[in-house]
N, CA, C and O of each residue as an XYZ file, in Angstrom:
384
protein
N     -33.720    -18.450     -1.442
C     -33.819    -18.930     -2.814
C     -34.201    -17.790     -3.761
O     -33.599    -17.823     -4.835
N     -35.275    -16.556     -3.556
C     -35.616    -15.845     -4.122
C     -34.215    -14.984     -4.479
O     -34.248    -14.718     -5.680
N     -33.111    -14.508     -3.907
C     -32.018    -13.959     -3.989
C     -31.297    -14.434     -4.868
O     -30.527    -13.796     -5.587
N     -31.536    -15.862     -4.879
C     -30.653    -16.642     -5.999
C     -31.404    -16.564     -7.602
O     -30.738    -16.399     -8.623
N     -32.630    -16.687     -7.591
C     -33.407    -16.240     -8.595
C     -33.292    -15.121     -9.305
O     -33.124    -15.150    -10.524
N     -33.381    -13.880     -8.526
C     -33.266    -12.830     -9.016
C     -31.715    -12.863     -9.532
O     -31.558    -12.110    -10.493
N     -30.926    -13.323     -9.262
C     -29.053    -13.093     -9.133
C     -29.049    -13.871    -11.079
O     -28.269    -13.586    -11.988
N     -30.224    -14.857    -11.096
C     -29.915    -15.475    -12.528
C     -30.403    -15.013    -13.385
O     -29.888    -15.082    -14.501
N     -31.758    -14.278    -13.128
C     -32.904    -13.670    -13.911
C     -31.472    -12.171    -14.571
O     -31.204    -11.703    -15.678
N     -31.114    -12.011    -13.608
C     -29.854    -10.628    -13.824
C     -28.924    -11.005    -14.690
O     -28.587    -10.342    -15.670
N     -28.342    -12.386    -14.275
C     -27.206    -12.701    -15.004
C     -27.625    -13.349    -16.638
O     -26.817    -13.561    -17.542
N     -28.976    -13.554    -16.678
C     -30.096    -14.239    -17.710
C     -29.692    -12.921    -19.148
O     -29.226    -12.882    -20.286
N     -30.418    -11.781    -17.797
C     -30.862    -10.312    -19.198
C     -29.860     -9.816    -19.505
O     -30.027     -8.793    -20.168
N     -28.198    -10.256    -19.198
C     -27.249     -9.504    -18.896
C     -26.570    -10.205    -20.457
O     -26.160     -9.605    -21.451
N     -26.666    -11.840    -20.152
C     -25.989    -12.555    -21.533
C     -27.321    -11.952    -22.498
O     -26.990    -11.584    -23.625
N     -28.165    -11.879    -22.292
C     -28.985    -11.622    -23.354
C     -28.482    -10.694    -24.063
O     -27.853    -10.905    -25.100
N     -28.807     -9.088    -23.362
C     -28.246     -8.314    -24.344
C     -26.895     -8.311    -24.550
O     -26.575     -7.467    -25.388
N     -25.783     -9.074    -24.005
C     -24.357     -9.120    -24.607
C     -24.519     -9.819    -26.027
O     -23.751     -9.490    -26.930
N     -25.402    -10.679    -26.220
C     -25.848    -11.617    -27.448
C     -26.190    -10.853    -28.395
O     -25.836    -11.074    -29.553
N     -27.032     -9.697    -28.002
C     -27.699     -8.780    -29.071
C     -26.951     -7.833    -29.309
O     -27.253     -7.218    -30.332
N     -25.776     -7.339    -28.569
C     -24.637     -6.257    -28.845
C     -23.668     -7.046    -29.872
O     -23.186     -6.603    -30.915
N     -23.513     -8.302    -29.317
C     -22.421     -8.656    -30.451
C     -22.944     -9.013    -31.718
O     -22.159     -8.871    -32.655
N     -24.197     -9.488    -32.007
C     -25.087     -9.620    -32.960
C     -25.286     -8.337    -34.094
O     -25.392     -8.350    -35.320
N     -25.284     -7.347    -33.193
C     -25.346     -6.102    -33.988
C     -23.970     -5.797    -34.349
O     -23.842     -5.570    -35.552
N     -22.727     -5.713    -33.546
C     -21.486     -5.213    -33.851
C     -21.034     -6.344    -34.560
O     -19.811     -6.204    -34.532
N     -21.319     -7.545    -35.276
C     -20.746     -8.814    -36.252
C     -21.485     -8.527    -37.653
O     -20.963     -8.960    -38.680
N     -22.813     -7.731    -37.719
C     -23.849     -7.386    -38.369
C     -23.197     -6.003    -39.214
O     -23.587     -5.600    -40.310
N     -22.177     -5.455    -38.434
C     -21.482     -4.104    -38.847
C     -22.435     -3.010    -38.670
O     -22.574     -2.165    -39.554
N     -23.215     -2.971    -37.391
C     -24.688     -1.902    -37.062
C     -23.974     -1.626    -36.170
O     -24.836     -2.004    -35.376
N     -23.110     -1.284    -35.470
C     -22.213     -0.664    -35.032
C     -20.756      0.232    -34.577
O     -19.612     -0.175    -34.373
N     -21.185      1.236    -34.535
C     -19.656      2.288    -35.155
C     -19.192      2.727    -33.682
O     -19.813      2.793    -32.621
N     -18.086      2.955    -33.970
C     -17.293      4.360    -33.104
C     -17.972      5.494    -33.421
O     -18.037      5.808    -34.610
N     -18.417      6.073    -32.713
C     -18.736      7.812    -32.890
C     -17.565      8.363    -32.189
O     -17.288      7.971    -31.055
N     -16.835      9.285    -32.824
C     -15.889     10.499    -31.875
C     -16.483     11.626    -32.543
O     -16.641     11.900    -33.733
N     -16.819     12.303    -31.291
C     -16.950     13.599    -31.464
C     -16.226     14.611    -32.612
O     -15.002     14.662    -32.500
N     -16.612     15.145    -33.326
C     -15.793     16.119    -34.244
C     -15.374     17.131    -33.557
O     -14.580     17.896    -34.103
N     -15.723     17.334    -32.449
C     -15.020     18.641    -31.141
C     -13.823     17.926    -30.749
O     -12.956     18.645    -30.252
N     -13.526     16.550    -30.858
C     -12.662     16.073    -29.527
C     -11.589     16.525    -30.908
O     -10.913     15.505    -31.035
N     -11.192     17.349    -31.794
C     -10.594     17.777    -32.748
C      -9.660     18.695    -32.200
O      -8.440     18.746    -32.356
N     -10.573     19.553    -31.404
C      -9.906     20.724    -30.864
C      -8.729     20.865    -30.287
O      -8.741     20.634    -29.078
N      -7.839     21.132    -30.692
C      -6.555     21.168    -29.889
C      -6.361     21.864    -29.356
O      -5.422     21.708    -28.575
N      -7.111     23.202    -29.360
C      -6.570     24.664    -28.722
C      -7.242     24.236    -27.081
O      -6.778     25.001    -26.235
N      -8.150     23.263    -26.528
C      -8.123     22.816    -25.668
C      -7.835     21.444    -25.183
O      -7.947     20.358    -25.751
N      -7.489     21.720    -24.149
C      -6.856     20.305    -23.136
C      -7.691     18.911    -22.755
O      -8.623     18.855    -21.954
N      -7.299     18.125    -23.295
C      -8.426     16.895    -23.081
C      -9.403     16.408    -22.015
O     -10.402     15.694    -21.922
N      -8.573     17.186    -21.233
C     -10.005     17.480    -20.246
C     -10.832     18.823    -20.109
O     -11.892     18.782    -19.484
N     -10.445     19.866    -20.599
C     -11.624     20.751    -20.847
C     -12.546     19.814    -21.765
O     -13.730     19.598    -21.506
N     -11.855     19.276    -22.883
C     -12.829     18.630    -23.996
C     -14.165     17.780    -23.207
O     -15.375     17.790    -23.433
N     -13.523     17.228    -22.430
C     -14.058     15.442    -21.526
C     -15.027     16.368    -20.724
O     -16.013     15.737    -20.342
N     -15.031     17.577    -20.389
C     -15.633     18.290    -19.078
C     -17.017     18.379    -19.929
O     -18.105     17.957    -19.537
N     -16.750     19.021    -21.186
C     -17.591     19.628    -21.957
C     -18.595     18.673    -22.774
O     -19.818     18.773    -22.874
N     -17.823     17.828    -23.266
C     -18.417     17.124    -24.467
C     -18.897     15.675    -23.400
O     -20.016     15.230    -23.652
N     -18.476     15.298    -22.797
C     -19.034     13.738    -21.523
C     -19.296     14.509    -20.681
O     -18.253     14.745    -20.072
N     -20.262     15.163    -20.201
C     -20.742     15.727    -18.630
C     -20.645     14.473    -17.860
O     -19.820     14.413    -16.948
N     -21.616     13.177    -18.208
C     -21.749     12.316    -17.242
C     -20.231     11.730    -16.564
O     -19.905     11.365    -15.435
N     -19.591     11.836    -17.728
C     -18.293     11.016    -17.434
C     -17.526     12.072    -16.722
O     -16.509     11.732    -16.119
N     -17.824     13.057    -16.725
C     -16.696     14.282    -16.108
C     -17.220     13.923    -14.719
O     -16.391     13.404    -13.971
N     -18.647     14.140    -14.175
C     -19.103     14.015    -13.388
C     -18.584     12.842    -12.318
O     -18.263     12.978    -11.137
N     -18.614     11.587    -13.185
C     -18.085     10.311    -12.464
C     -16.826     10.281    -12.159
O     -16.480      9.899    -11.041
N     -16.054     10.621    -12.963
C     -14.490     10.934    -12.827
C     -14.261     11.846    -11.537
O     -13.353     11.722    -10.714
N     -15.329     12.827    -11.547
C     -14.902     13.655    -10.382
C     -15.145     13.437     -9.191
O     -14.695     14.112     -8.265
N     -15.961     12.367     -9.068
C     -16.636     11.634     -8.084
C     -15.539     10.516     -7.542
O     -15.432     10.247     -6.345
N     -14.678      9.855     -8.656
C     -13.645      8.970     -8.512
C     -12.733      9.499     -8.329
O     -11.704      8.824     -8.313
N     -12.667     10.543     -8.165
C     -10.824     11.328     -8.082
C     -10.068     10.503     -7.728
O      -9.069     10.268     -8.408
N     -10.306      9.872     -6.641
C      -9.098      9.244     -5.841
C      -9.229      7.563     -5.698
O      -8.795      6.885     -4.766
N     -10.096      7.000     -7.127
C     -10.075      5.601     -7.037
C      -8.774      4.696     -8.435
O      -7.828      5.388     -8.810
N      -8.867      3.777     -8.805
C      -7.664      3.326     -9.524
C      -7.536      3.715    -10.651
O      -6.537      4.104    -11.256
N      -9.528      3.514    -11.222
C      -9.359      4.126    -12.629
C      -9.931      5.714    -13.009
O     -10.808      6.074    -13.795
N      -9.210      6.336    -12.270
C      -9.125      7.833    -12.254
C      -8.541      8.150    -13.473
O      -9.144      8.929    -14.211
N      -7.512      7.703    -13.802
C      -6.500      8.321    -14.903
C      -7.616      7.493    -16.094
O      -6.649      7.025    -16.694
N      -8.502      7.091    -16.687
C      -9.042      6.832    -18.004
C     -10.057      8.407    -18.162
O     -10.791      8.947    -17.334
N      -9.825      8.666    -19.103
C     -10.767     10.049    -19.712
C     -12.181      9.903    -19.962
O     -12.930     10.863    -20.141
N     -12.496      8.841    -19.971
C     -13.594      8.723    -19.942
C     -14.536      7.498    -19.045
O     -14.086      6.356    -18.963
N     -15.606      7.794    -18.526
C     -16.370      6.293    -17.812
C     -17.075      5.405    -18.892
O     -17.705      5.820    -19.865
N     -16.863      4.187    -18.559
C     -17.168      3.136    -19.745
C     -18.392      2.429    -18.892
O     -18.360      2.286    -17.670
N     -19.330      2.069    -19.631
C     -20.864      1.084    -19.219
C     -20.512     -0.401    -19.783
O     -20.973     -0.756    -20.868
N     -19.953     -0.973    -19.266
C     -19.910     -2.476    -19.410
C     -20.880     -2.761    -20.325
O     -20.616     -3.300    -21.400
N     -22.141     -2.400    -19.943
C     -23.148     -3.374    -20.318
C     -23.695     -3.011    -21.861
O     -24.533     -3.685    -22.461
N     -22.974     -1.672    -22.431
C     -23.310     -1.381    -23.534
C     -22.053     -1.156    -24.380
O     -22.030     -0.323    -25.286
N     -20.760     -2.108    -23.977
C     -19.505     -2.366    -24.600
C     -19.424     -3.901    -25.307
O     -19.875     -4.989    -24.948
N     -18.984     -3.662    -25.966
C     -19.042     -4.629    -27.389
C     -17.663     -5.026    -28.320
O     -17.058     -4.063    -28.792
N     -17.274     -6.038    -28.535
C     -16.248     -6.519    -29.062
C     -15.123     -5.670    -28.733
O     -14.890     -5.712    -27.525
N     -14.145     -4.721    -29.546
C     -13.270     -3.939    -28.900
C     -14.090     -2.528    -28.676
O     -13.366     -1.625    -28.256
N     -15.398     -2.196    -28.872
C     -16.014     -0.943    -28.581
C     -15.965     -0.850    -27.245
O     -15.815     -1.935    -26.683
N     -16.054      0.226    -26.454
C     -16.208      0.621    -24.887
C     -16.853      1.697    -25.156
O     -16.436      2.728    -25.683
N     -18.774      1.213    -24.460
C     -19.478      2.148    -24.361
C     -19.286      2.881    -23.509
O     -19.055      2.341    -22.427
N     -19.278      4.663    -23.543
C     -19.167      5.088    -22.370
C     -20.755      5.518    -21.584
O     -21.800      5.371    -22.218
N     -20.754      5.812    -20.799
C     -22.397      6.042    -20.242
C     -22.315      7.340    -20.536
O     -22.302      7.865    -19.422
N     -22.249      8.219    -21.359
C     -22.730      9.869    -21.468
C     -23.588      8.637    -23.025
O     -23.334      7.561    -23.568
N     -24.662      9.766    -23.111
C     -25.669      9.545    -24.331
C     -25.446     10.625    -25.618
O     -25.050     11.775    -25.428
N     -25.704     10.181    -26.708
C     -26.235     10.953    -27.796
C     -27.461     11.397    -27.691
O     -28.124     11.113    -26.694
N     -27.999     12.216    -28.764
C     -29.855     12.499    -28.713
C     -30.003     11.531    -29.179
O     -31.187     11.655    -29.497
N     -29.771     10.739    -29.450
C     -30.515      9.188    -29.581
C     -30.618      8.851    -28.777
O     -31.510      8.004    -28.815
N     -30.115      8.986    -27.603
C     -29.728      7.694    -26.543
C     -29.027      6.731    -26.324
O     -28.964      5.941    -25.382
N     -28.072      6.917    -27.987
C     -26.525      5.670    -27.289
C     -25.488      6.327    -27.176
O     -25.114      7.497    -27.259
N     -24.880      4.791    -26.857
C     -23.571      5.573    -25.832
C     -22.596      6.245    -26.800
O     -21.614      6.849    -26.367
């Protein structure tokens, strides 16, 4: 029973903050950030992705050989929002 508890308490904090992401992104407190580097053309979108997403380069390289290999970047479910897709690399703020 405790397994099942914890499984709702998870699935509990999970709608929660989906409630408070869409709350904020309906509120218009939420933007796209793109990088002003991902500009660069004189390099290849993955030098860019290597440089500017470490985490996501990292995961990607870790996935080489799984389905979603070919997306440029790794996305965090849990901090994606209406058509936004958070990716898990951070700002100095701390979002995605």
């Amino acid at each position: 029973m405790e397994l099942t508890a914890t499984g709702l308490d998870r699935a509990a904090a999970f709608l929660e903050r989906t409630t408070q992401l869409d709350a904020r992104y309906r509120a218009g407190k939420i933007r796209a950030h793109v990088p002003e580097q991902l500009r660069d053309g004189g390099q290849s979108l993955e030098a860019l992705v290597a440089r500017l997403f470490p985490a996501s380069h990292r995961a990607l390289e870790a996935a080489s050989s799984s389905l979603f290999f070919s997306l440029p970047v790794a996305f965090d479910p849990g901090e994606s929002v209406g058509p936004y897709l958070g990716v898990i690399d951070r700002d100095e703020t701390g979002e995605p």
